[in-house]
C-alpha positions as a printed NumPy array, in Angstrom:
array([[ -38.55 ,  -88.611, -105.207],
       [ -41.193,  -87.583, -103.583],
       [ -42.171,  -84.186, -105.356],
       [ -41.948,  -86.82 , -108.728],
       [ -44.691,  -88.905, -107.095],
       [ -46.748,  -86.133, -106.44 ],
       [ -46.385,  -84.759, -110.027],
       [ -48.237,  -88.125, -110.473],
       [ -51.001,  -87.606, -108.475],
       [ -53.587,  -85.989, -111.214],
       [ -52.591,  -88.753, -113.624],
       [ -53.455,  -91.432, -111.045],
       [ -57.002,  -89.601, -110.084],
       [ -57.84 ,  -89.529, -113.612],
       [ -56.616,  -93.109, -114.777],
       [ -58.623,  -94.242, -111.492],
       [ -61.815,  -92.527, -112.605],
       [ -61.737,  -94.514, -115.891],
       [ -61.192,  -97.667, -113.891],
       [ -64.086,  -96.885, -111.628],
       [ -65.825,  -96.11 , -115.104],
       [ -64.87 ,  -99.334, -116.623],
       [ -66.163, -101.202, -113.836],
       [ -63.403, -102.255, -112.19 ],
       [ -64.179, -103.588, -108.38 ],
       [ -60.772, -102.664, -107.04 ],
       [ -60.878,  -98.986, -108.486],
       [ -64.911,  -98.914, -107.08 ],
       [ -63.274, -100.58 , -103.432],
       [ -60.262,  -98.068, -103.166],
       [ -62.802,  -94.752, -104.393],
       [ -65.166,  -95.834, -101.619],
       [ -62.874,  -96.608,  -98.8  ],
       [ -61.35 ,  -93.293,  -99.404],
       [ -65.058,  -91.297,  -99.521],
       [ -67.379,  -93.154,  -97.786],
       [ -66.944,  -91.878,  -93.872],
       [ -65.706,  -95.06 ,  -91.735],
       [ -68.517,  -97.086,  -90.557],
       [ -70.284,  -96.573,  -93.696],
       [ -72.676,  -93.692,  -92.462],
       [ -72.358,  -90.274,  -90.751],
       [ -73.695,  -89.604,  -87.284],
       [ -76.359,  -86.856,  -87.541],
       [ -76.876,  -85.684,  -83.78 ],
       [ -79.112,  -82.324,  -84.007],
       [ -75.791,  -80.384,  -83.636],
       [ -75.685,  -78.38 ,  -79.913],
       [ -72.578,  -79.247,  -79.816],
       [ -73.051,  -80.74 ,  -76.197],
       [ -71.126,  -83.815,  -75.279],
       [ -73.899,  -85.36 ,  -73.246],
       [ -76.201,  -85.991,  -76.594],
       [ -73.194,  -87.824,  -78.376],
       [ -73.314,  -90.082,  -75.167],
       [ -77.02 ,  -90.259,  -75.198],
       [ -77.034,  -91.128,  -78.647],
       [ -73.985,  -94.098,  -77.526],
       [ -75.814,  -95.189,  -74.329],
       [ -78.934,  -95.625,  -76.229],
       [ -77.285,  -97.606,  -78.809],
       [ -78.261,  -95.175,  -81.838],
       [ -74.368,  -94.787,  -82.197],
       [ -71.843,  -98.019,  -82.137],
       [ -68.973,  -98.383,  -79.862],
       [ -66.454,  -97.039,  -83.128],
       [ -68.697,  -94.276,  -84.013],
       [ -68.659,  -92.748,  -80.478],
       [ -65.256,  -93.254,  -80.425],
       [ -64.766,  -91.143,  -83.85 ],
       [ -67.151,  -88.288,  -83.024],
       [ -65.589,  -88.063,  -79.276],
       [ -62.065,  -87.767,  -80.602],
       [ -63.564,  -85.176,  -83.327],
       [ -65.238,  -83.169,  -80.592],
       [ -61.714,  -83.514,  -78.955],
       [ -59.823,  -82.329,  -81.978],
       [ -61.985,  -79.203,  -82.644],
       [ -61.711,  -78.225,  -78.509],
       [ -58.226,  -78.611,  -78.477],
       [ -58.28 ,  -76.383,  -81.959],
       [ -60.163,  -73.885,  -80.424],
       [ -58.319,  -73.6  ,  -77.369],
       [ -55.019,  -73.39 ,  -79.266],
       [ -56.431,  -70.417,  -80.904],
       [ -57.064,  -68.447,  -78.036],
       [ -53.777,  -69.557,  -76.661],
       [ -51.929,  -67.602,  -79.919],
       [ -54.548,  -65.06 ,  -79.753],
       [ -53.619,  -64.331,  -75.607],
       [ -49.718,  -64.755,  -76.418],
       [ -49.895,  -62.31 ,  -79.627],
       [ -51.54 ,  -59.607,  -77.526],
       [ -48.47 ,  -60.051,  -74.652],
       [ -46.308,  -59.812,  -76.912],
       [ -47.902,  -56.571,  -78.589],
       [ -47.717,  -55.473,  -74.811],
       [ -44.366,  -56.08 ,  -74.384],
       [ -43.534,  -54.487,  -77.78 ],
       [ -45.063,  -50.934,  -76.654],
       [ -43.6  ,  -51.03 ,  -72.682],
       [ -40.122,  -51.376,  -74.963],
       [ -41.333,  -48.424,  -77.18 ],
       [ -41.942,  -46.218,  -73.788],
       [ -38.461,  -47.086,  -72.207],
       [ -36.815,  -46.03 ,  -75.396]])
């Protein structure tokens, strides 16, 4: 059932881009809640990547309440990304370690 609806997909895309052509409002409603970012604008800090500007920019109200919110649980994401990574990269090295102290006993 569901590979069936996902054969659908490109028909739906392109029958919705003939809606959104046509005029339609609920096409137009559905494209834009899907593209525009929530909160209807993206925050543009200057991009240090420092957690104290996205709570300057809060505490000085240049940010709302939901748009801290988002960009703290992005910065979250993307830390917890990047520590994963280093994680996989520490436990593929033991494990090449471990692979060559079994080649030596052999």
């Amino acid at each position: 059932m569901q590979e069936a609806i996902q054969d659908l997909g490109p028909s739906a895309v392109k029958m919705l881009g003939v809606l959104v052509a046509q005029g339609d409002p609920t096409a137009i409603k559905l494209v834009l809640q899907h593209v525009l970012p929530k909160g209807g604008r993206t925050i543009d800090l200057d991009g240090t990547a420092d957690p104290a500007e996205l709570v300057a920019a809060f505490t000085s109200g240049e940010i709302s309440p939901d748009e801290f919110a988002r960009a703290a649980q992005g910065w979250k994401t993307s830390a917890d990304a990047a520590e994963l990574k280093e994680i996989t990269a520490k436990i593929e090295e033991l494990e090449e370690l471990v692979t060559a102290l079994k080649g030596r006993r052999e």
